[in-house]
PDB file of N, CA, C and O in Angstrom:
ATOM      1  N   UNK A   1     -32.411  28.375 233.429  1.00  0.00           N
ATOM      2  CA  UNK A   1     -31.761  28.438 234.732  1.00  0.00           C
ATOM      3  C   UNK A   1     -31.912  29.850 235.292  1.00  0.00           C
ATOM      4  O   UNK A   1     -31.955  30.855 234.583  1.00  0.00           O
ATOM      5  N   UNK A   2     -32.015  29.840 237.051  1.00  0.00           N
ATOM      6  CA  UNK A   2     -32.341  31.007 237.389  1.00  0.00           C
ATOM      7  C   UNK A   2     -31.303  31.773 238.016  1.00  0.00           C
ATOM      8  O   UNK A   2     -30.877  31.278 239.059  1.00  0.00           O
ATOM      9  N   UNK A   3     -30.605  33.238 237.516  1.00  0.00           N
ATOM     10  CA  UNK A   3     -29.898  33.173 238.656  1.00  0.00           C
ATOM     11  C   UNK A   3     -30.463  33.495 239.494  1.00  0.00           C
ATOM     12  O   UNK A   3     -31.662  33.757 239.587  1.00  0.00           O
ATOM     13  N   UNK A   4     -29.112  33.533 240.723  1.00  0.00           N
ATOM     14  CA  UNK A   4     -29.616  34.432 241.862  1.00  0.00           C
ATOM     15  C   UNK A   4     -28.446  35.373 242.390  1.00  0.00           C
ATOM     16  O   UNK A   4     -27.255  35.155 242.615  1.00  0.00           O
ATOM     17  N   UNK A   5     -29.528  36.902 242.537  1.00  0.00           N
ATOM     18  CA  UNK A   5     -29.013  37.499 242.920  1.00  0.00           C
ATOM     19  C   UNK A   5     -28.262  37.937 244.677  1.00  0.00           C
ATOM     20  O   UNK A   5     -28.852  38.057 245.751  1.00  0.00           O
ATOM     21  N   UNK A   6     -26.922  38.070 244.380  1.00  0.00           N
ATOM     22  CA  UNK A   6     -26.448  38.375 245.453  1.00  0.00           C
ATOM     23  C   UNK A   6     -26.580  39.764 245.960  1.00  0.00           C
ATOM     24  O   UNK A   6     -26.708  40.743 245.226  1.00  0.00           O
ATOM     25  N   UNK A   7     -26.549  39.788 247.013  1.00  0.00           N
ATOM     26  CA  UNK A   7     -26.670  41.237 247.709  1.00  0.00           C
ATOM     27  C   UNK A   7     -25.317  41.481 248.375  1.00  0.00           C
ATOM     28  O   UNK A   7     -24.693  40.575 248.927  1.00  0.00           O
ATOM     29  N   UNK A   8     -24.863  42.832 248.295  1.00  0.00           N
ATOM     30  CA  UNK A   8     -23.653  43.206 248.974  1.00  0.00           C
ATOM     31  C   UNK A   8     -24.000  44.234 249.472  1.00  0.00           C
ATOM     32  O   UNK A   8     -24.406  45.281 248.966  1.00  0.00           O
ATOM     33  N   UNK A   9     -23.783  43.828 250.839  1.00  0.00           N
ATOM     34  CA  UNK A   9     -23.982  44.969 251.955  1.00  0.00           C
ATOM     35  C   UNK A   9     -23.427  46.305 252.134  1.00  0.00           C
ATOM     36  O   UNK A   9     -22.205  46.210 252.017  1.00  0.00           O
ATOM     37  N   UNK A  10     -23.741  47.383 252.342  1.00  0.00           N
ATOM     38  CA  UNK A  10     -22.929  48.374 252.448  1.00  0.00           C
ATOM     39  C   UNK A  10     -21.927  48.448 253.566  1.00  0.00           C
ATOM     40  O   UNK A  10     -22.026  47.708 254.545  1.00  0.00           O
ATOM     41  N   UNK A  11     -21.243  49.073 253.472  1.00  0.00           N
ATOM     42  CA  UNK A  11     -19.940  48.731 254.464  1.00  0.00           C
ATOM     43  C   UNK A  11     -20.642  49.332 255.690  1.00  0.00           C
ATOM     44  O   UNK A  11     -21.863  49.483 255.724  1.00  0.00           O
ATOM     45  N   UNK A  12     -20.016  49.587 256.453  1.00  0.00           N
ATOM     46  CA  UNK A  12     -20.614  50.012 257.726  1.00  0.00           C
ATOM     47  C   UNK A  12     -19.796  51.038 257.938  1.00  0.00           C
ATOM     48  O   UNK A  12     -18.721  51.143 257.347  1.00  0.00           O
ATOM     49  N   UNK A  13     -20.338  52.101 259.017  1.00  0.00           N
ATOM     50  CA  UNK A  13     -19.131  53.394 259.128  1.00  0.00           C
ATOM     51  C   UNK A  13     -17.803  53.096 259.393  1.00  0.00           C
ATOM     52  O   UNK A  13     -16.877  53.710 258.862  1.00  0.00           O
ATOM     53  N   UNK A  14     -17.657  52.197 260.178  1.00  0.00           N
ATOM     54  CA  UNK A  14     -15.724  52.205 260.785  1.00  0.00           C
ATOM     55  C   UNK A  14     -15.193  51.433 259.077  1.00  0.00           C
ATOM     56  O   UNK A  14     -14.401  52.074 258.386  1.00  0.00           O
ATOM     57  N   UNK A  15     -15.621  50.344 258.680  1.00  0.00           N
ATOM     58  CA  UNK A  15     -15.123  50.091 257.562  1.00  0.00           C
ATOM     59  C   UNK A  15     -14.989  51.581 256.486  1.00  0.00           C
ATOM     60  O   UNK A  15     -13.950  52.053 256.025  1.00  0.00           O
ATOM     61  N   UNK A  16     -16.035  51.950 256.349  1.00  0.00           N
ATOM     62  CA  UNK A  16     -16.240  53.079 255.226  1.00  0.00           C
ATOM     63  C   UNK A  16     -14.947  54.194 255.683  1.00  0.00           C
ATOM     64  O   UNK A  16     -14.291  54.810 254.842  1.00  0.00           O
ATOM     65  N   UNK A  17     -14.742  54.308 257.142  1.00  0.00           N
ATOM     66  CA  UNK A  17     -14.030  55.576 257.488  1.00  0.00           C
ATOM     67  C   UNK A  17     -12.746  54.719 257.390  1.00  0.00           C
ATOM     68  O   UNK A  17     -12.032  55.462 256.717  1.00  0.00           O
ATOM     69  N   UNK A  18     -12.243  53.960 257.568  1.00  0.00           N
ATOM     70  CA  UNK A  18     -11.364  53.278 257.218  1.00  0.00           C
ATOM     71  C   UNK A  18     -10.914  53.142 255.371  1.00  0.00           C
ATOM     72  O   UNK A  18     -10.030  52.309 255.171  1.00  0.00           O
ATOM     73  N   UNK A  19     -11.273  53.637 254.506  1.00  0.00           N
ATOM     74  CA  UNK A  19     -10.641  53.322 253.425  1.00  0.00           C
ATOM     75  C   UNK A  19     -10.260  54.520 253.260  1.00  0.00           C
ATOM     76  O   UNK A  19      -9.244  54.261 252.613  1.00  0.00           O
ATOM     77  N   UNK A  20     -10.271  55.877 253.348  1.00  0.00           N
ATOM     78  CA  UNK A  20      -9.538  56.925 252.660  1.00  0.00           C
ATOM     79  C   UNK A  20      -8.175  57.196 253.454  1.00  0.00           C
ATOM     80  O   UNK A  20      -7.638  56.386 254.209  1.00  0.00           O
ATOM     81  N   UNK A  21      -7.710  58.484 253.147  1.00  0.00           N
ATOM     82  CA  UNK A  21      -6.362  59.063 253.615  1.00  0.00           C
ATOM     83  C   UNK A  21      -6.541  58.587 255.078  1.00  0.00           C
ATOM     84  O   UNK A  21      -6.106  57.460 255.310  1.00  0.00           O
ATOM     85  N   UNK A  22      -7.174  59.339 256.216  1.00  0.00           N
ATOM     86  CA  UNK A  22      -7.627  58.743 257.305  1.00  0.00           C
ATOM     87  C   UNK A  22      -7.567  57.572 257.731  1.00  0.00           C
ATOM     88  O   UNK A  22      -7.003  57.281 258.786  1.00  0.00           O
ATOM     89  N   UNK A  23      -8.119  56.774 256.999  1.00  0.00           N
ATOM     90  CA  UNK A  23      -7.756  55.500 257.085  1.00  0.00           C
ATOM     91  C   UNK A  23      -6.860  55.110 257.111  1.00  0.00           C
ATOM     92  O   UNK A  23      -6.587  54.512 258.152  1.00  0.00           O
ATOM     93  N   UNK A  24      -6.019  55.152 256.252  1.00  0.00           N
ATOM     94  CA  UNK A  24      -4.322  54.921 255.868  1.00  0.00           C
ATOM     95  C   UNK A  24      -3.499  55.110 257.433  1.00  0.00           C
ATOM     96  O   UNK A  24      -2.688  54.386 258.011  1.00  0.00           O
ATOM     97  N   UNK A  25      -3.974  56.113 257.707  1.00  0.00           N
ATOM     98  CA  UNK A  25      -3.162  56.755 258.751  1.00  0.00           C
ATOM     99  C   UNK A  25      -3.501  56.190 260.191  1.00  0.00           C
ATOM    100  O   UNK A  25      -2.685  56.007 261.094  1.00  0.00           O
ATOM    101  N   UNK A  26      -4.799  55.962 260.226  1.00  0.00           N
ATOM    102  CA  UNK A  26      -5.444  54.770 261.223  1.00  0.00           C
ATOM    103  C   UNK A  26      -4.696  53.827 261.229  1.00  0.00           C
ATOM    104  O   UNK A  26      -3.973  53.759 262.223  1.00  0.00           O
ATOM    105  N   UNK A  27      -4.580  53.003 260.435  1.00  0.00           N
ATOM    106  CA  UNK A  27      -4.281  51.386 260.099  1.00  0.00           C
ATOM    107  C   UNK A  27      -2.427  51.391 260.653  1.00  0.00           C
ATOM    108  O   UNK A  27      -1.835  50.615 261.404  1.00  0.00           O
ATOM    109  N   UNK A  28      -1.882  52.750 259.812  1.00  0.00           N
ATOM    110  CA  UNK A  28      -0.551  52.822 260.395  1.00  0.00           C
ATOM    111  C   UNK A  28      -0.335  53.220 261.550  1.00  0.00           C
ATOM    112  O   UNK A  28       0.855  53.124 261.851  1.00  0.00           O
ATOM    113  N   UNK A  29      -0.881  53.565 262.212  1.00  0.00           N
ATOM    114  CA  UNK A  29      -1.126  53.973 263.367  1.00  0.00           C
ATOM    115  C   UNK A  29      -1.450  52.568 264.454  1.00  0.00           C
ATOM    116  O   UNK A  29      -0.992  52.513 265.595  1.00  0.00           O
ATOM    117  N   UNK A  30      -2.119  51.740 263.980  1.00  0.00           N
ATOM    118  CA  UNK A  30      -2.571  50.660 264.614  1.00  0.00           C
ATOM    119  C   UNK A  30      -1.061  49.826 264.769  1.00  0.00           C
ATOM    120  O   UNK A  30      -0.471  49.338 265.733  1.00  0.00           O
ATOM    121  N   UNK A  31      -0.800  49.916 263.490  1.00  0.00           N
ATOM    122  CA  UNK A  31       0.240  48.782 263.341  1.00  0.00           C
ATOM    123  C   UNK A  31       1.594  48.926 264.032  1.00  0.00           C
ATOM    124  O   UNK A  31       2.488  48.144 264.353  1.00  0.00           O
ATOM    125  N   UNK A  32       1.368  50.346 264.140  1.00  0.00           N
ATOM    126  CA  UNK A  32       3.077  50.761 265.203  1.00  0.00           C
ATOM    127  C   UNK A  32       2.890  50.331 266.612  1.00  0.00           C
ATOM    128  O   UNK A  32       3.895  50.316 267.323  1.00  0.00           O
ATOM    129  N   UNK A  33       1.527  49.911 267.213  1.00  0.00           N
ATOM    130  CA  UNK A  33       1.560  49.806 268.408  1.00  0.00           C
ATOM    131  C   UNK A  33       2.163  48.497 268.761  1.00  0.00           C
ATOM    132  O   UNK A  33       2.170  47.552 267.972  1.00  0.00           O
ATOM    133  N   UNK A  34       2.749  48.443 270.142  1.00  0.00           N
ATOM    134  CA  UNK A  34       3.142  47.055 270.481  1.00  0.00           C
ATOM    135  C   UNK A  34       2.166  46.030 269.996  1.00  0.00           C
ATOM    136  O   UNK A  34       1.043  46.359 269.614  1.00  0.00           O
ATOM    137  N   UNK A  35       2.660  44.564 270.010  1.00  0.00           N
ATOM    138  CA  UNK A  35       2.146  43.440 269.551  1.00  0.00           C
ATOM    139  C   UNK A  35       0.408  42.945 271.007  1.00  0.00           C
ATOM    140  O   UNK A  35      -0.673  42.360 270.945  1.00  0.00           O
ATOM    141  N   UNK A  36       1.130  43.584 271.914  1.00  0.00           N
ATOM    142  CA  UNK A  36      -0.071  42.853 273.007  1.00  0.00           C
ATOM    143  C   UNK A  36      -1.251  44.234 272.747  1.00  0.00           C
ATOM    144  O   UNK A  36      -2.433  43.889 272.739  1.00  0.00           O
ATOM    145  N   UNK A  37      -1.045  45.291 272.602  1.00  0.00           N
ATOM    146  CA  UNK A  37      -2.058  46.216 272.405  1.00  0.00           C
ATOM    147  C   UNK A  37      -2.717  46.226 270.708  1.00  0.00           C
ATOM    148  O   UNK A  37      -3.915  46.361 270.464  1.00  0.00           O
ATOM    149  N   UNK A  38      -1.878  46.090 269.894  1.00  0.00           N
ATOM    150  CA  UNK A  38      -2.453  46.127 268.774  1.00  0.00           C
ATOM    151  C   UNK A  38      -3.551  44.595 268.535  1.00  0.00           C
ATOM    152  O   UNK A  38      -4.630  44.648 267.943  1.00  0.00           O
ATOM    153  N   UNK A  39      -3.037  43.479 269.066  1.00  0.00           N
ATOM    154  CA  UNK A  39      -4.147  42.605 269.087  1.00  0.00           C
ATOM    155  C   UNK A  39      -5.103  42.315 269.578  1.00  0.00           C
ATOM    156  O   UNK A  39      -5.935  41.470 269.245  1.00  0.00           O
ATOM    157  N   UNK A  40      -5.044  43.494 271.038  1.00  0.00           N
ATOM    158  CA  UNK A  40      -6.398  44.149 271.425  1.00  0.00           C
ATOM    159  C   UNK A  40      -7.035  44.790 270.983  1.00  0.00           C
ATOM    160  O   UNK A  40      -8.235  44.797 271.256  1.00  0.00           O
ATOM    161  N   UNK A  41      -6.621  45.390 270.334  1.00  0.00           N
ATOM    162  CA  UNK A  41      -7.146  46.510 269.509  1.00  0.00           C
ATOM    163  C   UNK A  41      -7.870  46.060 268.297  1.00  0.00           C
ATOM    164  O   UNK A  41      -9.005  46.366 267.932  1.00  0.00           O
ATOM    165  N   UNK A  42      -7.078  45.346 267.792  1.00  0.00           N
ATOM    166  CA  UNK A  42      -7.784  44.720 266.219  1.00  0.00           C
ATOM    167  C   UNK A  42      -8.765  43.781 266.812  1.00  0.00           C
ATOM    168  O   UNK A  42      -9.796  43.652 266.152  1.00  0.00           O
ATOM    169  N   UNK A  43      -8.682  43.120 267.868  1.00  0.00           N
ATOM    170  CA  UNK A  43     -10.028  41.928 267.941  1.00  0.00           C
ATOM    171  C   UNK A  43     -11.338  42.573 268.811  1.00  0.00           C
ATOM    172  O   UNK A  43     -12.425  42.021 268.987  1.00  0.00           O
ATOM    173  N   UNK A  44     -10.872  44.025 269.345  1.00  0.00           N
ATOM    174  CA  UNK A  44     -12.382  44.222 270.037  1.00  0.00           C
ATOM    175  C   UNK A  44     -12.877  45.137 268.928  1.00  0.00           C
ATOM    176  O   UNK A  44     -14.093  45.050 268.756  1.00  0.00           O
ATOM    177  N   UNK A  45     -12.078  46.215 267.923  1.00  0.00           N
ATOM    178  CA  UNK A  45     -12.598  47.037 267.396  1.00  0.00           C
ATOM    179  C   UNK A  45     -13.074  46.586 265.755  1.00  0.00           C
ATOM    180  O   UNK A  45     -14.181  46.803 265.264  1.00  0.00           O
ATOM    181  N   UNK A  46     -12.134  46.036 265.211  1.00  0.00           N
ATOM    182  CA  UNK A  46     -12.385  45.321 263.737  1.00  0.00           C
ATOM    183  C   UNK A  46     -13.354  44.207 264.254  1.00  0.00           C
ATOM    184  O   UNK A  46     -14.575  44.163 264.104  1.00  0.00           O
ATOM    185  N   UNK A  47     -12.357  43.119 265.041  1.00  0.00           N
ATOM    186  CA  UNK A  47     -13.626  42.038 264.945  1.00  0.00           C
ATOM    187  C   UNK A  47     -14.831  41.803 266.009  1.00  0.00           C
ATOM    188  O   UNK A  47     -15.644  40.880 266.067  1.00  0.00           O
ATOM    189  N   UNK A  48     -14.678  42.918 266.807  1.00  0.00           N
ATOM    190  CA  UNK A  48     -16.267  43.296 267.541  1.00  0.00           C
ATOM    191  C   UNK A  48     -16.171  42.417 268.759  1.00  0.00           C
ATOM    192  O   UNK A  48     -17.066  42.324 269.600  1.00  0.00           O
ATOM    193  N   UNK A  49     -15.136  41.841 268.791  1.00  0.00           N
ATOM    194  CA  UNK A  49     -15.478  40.872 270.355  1.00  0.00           C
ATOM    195  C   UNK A  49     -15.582  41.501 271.807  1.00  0.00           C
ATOM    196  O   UNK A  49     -14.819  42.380 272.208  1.00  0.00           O
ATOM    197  N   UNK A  50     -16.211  41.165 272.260  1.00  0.00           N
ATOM    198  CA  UNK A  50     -16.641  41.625 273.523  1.00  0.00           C
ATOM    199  C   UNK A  50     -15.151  41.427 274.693  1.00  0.00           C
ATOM    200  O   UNK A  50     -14.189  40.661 274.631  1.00  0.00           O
ATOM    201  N   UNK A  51     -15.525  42.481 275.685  1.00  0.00           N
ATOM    202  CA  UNK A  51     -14.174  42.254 276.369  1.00  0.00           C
ATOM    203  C   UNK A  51     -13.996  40.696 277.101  1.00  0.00           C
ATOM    204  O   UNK A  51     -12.846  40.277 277.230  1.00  0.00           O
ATOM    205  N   UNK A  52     -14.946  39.996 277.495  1.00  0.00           N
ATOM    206  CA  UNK A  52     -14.939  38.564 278.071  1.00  0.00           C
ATOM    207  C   UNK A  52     -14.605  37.664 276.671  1.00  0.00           C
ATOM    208  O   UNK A  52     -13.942  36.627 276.708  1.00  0.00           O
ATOM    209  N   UNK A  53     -15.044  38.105 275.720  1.00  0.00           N
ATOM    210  CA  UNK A  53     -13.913  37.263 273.969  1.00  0.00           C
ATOM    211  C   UNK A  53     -13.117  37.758 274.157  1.00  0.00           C
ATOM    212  O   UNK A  53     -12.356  37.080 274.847  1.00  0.00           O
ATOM    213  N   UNK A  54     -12.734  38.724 273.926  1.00  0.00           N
ATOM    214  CA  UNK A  54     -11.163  39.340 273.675  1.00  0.00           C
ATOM    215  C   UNK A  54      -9.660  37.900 275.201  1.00  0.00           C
ATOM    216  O   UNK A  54      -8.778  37.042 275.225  1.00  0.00           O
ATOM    217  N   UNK A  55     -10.564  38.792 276.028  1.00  0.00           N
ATOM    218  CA  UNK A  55      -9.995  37.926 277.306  1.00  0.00           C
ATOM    219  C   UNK A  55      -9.226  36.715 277.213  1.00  0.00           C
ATOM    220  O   UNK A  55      -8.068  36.326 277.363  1.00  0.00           O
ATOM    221  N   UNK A  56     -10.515  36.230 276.860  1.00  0.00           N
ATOM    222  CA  UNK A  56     -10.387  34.801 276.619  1.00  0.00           C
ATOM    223  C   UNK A  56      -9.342  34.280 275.271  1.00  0.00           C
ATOM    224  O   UNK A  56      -8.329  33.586 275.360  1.00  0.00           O
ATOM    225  N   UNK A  57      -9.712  34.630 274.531  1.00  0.00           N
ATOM    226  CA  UNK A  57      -8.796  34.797 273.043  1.00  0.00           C
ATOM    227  C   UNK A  57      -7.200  35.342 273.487  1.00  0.00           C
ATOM    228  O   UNK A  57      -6.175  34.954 272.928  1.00  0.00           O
ATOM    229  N   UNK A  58      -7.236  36.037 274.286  1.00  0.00           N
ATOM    230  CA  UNK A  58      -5.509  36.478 274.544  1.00  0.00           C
ATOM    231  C   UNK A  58      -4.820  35.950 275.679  1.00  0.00           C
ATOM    232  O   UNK A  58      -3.646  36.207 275.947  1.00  0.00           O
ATOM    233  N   UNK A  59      -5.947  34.838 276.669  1.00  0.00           N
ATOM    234  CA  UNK A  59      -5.801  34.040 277.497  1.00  0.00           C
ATOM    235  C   UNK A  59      -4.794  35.269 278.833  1.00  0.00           C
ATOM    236  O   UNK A  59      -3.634  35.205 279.240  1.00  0.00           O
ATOM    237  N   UNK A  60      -5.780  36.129 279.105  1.00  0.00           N
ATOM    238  CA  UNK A  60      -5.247  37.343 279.858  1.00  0.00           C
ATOM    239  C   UNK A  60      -6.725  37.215 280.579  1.00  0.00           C
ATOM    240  O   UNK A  60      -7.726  36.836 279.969  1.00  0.00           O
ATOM    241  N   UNK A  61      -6.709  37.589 281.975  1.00  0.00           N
ATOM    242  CA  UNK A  61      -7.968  38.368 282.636  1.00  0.00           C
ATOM    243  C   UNK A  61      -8.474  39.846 282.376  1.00  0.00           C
ATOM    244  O   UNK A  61      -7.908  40.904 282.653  1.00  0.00           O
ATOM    245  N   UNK A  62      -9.512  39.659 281.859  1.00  0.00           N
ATOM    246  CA  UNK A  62     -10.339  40.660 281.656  1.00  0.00           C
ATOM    247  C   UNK A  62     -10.173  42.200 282.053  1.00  0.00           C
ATOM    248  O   UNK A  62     -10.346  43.091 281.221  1.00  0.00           O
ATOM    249  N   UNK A  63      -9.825  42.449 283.382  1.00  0.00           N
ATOM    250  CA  UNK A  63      -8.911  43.786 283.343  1.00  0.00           C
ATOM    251  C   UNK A  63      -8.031  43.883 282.450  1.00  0.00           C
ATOM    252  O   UNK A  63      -8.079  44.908 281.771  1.00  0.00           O
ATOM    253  N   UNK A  64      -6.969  42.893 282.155  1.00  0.00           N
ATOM    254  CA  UNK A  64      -5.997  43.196 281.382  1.00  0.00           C
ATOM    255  C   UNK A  64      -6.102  43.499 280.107  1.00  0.00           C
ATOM    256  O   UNK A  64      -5.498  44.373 279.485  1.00  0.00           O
ATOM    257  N   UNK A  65      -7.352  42.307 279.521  1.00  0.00           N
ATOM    258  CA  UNK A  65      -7.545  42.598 277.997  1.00  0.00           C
ATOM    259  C   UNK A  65      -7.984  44.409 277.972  1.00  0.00           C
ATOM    260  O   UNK A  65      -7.595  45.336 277.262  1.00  0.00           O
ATOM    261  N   UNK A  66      -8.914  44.326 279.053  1.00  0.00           N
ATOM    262  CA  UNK A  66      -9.903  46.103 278.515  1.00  0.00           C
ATOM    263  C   UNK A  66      -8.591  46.720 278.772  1.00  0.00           C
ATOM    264  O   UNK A  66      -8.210  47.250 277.728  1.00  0.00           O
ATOM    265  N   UNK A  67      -7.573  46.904 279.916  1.00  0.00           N
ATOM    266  CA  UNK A  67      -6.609  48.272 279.967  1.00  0.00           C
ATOM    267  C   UNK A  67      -5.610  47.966 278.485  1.00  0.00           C
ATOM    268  O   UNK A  67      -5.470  48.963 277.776  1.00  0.00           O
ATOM    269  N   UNK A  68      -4.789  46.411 277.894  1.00  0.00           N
ATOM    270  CA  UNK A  68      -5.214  46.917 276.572  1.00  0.00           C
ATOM    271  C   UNK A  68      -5.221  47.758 275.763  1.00  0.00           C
ATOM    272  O   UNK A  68      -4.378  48.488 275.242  1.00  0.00           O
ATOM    273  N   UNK A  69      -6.891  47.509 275.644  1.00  0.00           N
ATOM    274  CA  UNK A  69      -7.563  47.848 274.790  1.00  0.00           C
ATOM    275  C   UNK A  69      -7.502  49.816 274.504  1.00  0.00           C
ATOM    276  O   UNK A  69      -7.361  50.437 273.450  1.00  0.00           O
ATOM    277  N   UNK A  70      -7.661  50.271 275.798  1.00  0.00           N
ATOM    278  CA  UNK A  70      -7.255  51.402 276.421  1.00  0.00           C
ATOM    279  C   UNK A  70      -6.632  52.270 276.002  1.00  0.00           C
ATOM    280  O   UNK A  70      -6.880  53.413 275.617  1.00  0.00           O
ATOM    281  N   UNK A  71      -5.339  51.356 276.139  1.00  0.00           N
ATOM    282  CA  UNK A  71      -4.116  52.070 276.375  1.00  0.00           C
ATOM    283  C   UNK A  71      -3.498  52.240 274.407  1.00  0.00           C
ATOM    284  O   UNK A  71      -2.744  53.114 273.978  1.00  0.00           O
ATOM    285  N   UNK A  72      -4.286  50.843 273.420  1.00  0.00           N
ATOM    286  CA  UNK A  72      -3.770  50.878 272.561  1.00  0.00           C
ATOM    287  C   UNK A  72      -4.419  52.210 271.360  1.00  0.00           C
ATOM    288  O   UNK A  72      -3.910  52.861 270.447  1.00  0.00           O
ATOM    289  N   UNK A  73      -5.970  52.117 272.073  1.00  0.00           N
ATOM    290  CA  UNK A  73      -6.724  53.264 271.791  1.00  0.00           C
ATOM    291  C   UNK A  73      -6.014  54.685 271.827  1.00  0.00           C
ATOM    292  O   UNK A  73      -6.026  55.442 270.856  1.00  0.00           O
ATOM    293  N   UNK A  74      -5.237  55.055 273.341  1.00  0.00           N
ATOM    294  CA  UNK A  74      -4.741  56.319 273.378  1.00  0.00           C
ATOM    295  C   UNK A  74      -3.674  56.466 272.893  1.00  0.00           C
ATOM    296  O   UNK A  74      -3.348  57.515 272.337  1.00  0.00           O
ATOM    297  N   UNK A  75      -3.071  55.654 272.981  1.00  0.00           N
ATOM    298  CA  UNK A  75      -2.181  55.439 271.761  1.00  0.00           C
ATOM    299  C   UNK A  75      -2.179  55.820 270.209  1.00  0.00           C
ATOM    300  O   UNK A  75      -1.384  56.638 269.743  1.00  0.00           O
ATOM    301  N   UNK A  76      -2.926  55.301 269.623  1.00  0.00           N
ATOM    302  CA  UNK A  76      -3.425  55.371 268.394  1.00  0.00           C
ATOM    303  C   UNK A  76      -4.150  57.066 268.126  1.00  0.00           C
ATOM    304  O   UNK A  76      -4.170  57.814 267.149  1.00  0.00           O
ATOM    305  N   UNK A  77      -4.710  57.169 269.584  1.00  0.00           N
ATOM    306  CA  UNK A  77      -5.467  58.544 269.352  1.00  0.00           C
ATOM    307  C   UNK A  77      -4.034  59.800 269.347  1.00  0.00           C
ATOM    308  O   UNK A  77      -4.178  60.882 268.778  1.00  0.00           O
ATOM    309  N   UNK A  78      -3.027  59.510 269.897  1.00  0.00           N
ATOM    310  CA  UNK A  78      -1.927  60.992 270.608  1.00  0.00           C
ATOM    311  C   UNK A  78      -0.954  60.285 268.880  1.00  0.00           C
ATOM    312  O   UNK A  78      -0.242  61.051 268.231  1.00  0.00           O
ATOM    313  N   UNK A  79      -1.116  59.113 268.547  1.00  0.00           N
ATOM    314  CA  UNK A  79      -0.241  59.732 267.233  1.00  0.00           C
ATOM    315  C   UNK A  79      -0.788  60.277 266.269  1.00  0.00           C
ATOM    316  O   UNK A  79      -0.199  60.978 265.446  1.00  0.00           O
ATOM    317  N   UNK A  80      -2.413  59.915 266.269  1.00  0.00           N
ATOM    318  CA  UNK A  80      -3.234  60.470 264.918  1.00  0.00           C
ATOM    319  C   UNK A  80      -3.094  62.354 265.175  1.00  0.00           C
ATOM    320  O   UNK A  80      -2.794  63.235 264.370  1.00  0.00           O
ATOM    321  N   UNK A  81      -3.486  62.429 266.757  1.00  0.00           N
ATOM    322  CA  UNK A  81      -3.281  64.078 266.739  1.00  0.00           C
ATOM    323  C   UNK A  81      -2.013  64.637 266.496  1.00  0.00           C
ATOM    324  O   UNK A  81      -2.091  65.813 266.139  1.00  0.00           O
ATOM    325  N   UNK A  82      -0.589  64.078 266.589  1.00  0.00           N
ATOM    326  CA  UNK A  82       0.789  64.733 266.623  1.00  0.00           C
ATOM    327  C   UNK A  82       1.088  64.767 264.554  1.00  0.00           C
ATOM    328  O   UNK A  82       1.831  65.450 263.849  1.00  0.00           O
ATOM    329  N   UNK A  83       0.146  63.743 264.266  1.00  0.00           N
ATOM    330  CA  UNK A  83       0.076  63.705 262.367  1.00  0.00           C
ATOM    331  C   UNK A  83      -1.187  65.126 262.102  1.00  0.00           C
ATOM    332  O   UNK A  83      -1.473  65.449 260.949  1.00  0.00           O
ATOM    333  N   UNK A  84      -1.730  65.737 263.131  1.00  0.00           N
ATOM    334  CA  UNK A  84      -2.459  66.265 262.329  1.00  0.00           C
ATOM    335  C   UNK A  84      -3.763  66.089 262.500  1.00  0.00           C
ATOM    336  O   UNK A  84      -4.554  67.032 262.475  1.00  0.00           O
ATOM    337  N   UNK A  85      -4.075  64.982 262.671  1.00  0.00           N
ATOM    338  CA  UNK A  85      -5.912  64.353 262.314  1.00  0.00           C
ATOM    339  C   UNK A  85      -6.385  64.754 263.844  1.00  0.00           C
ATOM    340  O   UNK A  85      -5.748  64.530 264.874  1.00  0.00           O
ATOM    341  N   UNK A  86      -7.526  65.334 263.739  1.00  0.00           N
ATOM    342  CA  UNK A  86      -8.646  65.534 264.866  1.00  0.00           C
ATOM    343  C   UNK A  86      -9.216  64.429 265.090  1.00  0.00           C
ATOM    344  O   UNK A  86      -9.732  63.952 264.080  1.00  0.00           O
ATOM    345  N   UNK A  87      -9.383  63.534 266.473  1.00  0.00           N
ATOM    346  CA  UNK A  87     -10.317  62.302 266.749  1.00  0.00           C
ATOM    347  C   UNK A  87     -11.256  63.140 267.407  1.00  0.00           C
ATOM    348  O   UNK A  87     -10.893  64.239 267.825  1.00  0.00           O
ATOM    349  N   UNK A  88     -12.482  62.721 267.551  1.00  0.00           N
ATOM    350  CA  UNK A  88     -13.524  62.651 267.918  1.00  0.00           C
ATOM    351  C   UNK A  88     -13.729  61.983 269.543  1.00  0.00           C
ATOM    352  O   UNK A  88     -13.438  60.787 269.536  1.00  0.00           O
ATOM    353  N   UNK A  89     -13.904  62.188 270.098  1.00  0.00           N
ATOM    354  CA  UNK A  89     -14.557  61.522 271.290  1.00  0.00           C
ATOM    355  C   UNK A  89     -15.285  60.732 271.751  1.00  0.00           C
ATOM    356  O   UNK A  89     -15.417  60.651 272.972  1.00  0.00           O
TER     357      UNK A  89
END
């Protein structure tokens, strides 16, 4: 019998930057945000959906999903800087 070998992909940067201290602090950071921004947040940035998915998925018009998305971003960015962590641009 033959096996077969599986392949496991390497993570990709946001996953990879996502597992250390940083990470930690990301994820908590995500999770303090309100419920309508953080599920913007997690479905365009973790699960990659486009702003017309996102939209649609939160059954909101498309301005609304991207400001959002936005707002949960700057969010996430003014607590990572008041902890300390430098974001990037």
């Amino acid at each position: 019998m033959r096996k077969t070998l599986r392949l496991i992909p390497w993570p990709d940067p946001l996953h990879a930057a996502l597992s250390g201290e940083e990470g930690r602090q990301v994820r908590a950071a995500v999770r303090l945000l309100p419920a309508p921004l953080r599920q913007a947040v997690v479905l365009r940035v973790l699960e990659e959906l486009s702003f017309r998915e996102l939209a649609a998925a939160l059954g909101v018009p498309l301005q609304t999903a991207a400001s959002r998305v936005r707002r949960g971003l700057v969010q996430v960015r003014e607590r990572l800087e008041r902890s300390g962590i430098g974001v990037d641009q």
